[in-house]
N, C-alpha and C positions, 0 to 999 in steps of 0.2 A: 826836802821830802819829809812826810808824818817817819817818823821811826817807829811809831806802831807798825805803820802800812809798811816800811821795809821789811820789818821781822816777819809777819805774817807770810810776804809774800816769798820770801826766801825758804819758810814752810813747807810752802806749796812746791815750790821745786825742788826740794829735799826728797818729801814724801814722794812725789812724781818718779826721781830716779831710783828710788828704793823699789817700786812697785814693778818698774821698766826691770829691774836687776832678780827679782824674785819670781815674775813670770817667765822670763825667759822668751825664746823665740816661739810663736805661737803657733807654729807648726812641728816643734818637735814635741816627742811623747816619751814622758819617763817610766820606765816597768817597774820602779819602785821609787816613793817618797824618800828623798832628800839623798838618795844616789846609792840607798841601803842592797844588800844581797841578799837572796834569800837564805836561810837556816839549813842546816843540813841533816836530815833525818837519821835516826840510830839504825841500828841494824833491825832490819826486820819494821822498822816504822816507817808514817808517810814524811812528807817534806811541806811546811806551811810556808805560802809566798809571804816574806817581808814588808813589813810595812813600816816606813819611817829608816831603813835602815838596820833595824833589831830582828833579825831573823829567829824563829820558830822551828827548833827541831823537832823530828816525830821522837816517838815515844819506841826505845827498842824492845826487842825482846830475848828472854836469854833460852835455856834448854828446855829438854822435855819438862812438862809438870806433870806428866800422869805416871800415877803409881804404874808396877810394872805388876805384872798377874802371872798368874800360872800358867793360863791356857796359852799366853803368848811367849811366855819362856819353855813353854817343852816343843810348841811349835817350831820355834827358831831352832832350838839346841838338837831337836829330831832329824832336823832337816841339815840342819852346817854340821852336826858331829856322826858321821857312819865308820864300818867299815874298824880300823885300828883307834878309834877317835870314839867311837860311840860310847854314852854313857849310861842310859838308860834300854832294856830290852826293849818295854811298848811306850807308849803315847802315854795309857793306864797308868802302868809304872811312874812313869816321868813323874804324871798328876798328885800321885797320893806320895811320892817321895817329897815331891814343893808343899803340900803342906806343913811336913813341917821347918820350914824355913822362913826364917824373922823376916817383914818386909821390908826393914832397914831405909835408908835415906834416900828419898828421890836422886836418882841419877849416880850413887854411890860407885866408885870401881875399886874399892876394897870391903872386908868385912864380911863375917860368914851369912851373908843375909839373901835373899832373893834378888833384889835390887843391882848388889853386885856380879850374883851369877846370868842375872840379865843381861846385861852390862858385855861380858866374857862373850859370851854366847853369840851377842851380836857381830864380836869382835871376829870369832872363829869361821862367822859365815862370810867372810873376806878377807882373814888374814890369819896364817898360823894355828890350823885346830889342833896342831899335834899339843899344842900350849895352851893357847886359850880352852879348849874343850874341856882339859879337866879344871881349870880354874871355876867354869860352869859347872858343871858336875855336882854330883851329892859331897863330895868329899872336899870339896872347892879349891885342891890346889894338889900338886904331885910332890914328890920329892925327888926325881931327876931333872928330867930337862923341864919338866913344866914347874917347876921349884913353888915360890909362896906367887898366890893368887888372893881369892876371897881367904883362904885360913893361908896359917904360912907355916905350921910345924904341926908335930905328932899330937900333940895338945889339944891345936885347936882343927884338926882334924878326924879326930879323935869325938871331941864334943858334938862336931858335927854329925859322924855317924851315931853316936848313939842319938841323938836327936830324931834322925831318920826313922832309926832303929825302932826307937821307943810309938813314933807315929804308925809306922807297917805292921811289926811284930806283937807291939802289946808289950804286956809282960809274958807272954814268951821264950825271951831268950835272955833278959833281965828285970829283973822285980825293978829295978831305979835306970835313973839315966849316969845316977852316981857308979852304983855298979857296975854300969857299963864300962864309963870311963877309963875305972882302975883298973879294968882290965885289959882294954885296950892299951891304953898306956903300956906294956910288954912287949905289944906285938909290933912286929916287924913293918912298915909301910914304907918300902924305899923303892915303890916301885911308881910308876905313873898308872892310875887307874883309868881302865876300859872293861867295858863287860868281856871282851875277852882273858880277861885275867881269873880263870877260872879252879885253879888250883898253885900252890905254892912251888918257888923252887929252893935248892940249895941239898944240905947234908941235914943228917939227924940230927937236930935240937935247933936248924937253922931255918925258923921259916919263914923263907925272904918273900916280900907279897903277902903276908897273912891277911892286914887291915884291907888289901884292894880283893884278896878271894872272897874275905868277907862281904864286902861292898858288894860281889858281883851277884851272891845268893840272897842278899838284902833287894838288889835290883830284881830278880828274879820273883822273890815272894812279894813281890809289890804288885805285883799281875792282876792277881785274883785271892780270893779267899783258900783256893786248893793249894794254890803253891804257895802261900801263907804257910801254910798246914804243912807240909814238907819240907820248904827250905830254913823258916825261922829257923829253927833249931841249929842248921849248920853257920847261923850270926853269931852263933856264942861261940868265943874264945876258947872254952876249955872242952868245945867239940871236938874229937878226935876223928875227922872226916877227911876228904881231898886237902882244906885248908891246914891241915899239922899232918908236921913231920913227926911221928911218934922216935 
């Protein structure tokens, strides 16, 4: 025989069984090329079918991305904190106290900032308001059982109110927020704040609750312009009113 025509022809049945072994039985149907799986989608994303075996996942997604606003944080915190819990007298109030609050980091759950008393707030309308409530709050944390929250000591609760302070009252009750400060810094906050906390307790020269009586006439003039006009004055420290013990 030619040994051309052997090689050739031994070609032809080479390539013949390769073609017979890559199609396969011509009635069965494969759901993906070359026996691949599909990808498996992130959280929150979809799933692309594979092709070739290299599967395609969706694309996830992670938390909230929308800043958190006022209207929706006095909403919630209106609503989950009443009763021994409540933090703010009105709605009003709640409003003009959040403005002056940092907007802080999307999704944040520390930090004296909006953000995080979002955060709290939503937590209280499901679980524990006696705790999370004031961690919402203007004062953003207690100092008994509600301990550090958004602020975590006299400090940086402290900052926080006159921050308020300085947003409701004006100057007021203090020409700075400095002033404010260093005066607060004295006073007493070893109580957990609610606006029921309307006058101090203890003995002469001890007065336990001063910073939360404060808070509650700060909550109060935050109303309107009339009780502006009346209560600011009782936010200053060296007021000799319901908040001191003389």
């Amino acid at each position: 025989m030619n040994t051309k025509l052997f090689i050739f022809t031994g070609l032809v049945g080479c390539f013949t069984a390769l073609g017979t072994l890559a199609c396969g039985d011509s009635g069965t149907t494969s759901s993906s090329a070359g026996g691949g799986s599909a990808g498996g989608g992130g959280t929150g994303g979809s799933t692309t079918t594979a092709n070739g075996g290299n599967g395609t996942g969706g694309n996830g997604t992670g938390g909230s991305t929308s800043a958190a606003s006022c209207t929706a944080y006095c909403t919630t915190i209106m609503a989950a904190c009443s009763g021994a819990n409540q933090q703010y007298t009105t709605m009003d109030g709640c409003l003009a106290e959040c403005a002056a609050f940092d907007q802080g980091t999307i999704g944040a759950t520390s930090g004296d900032t909006l953000e995080c008393r979002t955060y709290h707030a939503g937590v209280a309308a499901t679980a524990d308001p006696a705790v999370h409530c004031v961690h919402a709050g203007p004062l953003g944390s207690g100092a008994g059982a509600a301990g550090a929250g958004c602020t975590t000591d006299n400090l940086t609760r402290c900052t926080a109110y006159c921050a308020v302070n300085a947003e409701v009252c004006g100057t007021t009750a203090y020409a700075t927020e400095d002033e404010c400060r260093t005066a607060c810094a004295a006073a007493d906050d070893s109580l957990d704040f609610n606006t029921g906390v309307t006058s101090v307790g203890g003995t002469a020269g001890a007065d336990t609750g001063e910073l939360e009586c404060r808070t509650y006439h700060m909550s109060v003039a935050s109303q309107d312009a009339a009780s502006a006009t009346t209560h600011c004055p009782h936010t200053n420290f060296d007021n000799t009113d319901q908040c001191h013990i003389p």
